[in-house]
LOSE-927328 format. One line per field, with one value per residue: residue in three letters; residue number from 1; x, z, y of N, C-alpha, C in turn. Coordinates in nm, 4 decimals. Atoms other than C-alpha are relative to their C-alpha. Layout:
BEGIN
type	[ALA,...] $
seq	[NUM,...] $
nc1	[X,...] $
nc3	[Z,...] $
nc2	[Y,...] $
cac1	[X,...] $
cac3	[Z,...] $
cac2	[Y,...] $
cc1	[X,...] $
cc3	[Z,...] $
cc2	[Y,...] $
//
This chain:
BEGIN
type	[UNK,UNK,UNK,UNK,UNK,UNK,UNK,UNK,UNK,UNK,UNK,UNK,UNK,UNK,UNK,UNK,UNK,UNK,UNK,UNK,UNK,UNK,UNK,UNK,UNK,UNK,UNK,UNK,UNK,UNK,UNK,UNK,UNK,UNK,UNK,UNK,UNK,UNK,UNK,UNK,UNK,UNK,UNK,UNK,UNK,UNK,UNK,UNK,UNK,UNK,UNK,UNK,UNK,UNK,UNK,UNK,UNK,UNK,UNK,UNK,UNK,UNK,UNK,UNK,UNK,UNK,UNK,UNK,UNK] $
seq	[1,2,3,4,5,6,7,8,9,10,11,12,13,14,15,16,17,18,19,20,21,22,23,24,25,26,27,28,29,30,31,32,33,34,35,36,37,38,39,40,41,42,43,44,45,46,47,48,49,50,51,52,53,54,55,56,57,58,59,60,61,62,63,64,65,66,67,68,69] $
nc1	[0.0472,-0.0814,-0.1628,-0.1142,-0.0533,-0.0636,-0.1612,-0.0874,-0.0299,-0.1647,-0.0683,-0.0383,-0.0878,-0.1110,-0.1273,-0.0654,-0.0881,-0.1387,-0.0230,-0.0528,-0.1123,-0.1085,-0.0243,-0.0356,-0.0980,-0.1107,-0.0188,-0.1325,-0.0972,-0.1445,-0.1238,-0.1399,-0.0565,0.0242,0.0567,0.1092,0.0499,0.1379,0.0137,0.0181,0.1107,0.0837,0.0185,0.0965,0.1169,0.0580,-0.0530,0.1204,0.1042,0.0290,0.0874,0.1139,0.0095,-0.0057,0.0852,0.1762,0.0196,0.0281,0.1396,0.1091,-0.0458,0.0604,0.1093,0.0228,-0.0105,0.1006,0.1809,0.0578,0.0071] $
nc3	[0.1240,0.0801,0.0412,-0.0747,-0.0840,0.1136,-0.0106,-0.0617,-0.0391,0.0682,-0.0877,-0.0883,0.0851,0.0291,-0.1495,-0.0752,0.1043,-0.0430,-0.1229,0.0401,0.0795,-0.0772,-0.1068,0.0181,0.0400,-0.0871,-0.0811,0.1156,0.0479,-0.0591,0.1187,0.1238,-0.0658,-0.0792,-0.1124,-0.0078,-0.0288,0.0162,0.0515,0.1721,0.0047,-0.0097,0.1220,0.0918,-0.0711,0.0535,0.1022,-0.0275,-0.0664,0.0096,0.0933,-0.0262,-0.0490,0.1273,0.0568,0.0085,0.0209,0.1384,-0.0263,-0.0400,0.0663,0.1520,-0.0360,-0.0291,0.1218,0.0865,-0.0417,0.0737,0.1879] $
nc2	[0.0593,0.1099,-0.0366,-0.0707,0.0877,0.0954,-0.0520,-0.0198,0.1633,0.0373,-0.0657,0.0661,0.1126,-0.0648,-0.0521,0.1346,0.0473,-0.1043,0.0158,0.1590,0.0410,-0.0781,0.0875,0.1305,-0.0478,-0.0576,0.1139,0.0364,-0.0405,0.0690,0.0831,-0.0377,-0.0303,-0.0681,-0.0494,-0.0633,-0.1761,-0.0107,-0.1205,0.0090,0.0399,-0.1228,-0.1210,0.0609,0.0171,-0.0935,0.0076,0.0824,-0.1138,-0.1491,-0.0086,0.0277,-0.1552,-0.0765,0.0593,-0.0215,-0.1200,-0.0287,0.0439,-0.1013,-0.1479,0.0068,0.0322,-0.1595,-0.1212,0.0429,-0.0629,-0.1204,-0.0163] $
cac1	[-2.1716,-2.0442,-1.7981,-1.6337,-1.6640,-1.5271,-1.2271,-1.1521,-1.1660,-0.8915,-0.7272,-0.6444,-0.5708,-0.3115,-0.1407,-0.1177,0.0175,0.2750,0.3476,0.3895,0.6583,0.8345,0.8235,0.9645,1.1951,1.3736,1.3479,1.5736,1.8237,2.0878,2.0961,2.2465,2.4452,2.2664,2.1141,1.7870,1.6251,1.2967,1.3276,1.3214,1.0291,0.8696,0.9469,0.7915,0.5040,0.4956,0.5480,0.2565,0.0265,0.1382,0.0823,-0.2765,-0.3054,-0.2315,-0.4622,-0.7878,-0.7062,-0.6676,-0.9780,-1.2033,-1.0506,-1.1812,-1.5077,-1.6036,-1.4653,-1.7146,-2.0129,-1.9784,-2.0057] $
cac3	[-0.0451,-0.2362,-0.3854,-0.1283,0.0679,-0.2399,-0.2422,0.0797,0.0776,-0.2091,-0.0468,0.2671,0.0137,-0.1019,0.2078,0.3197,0.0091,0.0530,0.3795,0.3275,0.0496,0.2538,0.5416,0.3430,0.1222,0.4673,0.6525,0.2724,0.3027,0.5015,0.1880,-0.0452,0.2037,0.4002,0.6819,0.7922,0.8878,1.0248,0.9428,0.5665,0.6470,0.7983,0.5356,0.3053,0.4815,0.4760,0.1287,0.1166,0.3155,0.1461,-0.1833,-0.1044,0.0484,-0.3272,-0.4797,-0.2976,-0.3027,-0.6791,-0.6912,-0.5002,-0.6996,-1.0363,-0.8825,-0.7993,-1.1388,-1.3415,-1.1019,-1.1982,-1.5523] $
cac2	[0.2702,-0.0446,0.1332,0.2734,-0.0750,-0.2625,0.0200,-0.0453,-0.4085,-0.4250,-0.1596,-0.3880,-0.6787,-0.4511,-0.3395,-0.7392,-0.8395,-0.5124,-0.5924,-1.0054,-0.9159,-0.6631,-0.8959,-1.1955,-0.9762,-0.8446,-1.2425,-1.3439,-1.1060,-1.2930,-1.5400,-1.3160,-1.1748,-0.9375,-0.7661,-0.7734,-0.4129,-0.3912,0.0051,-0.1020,-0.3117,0.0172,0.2636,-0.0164,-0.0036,0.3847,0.3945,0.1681,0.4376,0.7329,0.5787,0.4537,0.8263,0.9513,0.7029,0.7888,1.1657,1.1448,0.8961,1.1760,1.4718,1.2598,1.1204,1.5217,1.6308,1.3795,1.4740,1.8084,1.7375] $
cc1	[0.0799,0.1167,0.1185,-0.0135,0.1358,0.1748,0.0745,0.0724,0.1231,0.1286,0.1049,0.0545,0.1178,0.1232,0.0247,0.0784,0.1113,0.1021,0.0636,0.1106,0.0823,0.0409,0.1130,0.1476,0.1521,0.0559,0.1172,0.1279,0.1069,0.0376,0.0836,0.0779,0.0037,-0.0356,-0.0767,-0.0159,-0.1114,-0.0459,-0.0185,-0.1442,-0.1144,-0.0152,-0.0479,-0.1557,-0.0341,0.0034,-0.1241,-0.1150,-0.0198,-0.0457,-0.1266,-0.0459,-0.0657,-0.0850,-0.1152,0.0016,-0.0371,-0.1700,-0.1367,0.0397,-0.0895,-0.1516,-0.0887,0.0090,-0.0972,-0.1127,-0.0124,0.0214,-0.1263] $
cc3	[-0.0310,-0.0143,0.0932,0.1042,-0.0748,-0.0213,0.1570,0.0435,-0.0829,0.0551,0.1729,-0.0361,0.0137,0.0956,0.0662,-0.0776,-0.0298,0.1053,0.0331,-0.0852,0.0755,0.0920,-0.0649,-0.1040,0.1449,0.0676,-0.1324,-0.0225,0.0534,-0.1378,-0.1176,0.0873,0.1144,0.1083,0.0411,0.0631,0.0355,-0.0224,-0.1593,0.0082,0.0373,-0.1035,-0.0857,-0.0026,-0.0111,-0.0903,0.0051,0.0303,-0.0721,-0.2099,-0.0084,0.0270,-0.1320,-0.0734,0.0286,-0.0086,-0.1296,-0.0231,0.0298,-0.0921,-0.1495,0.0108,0.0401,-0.0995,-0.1000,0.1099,-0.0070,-0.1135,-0.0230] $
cc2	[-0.1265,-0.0104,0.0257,-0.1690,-0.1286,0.0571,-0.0679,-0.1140,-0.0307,0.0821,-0.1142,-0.1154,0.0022,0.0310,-0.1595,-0.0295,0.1202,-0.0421,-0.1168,0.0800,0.0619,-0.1127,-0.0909,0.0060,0.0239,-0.1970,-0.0716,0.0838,-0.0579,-0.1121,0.0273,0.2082,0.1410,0.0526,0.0297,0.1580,-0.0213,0.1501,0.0170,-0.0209,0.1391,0.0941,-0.0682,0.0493,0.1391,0.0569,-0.0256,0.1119,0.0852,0.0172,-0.0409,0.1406,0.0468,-0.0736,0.0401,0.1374,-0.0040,-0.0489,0.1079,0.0646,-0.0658,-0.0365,0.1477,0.0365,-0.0816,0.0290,0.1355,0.0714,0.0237] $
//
């Protein structure tokens, strides 16, 4: 449906624009005096997943509980 192409399209927005800040957060840390990680950048990233995860579960769970109103 629409909807679900329209979720998934912001959905993928979302995870670039996650993904870009992580990225650009870890490539700035040497100027205030740190250490990049690309294991940060990962756990960003599944952070990222597992809240998108919890978004469309909830999403279905309320889209089910108003259709069987």
């Amino acid at each position: 449906s629409s909807s679900r192409k329209a979720t998934r399209r912001i959905l993928v927005f979302v995870g670039i624009i996650v993904i870009g800040y992580g990225a650009l957060d870890e490539l700035t840390q040497p100027l205030v005096g740190r250490t990049r990680d690309g294991y940060d950048l990962l756990a960003d990233s599944l952070g990222m997943l597992v809240g998108m995860a919890i978004f469309l579960a909830l999403r279905a769970f309320m889209l089910r509980r108003g259709a069987n109103r």
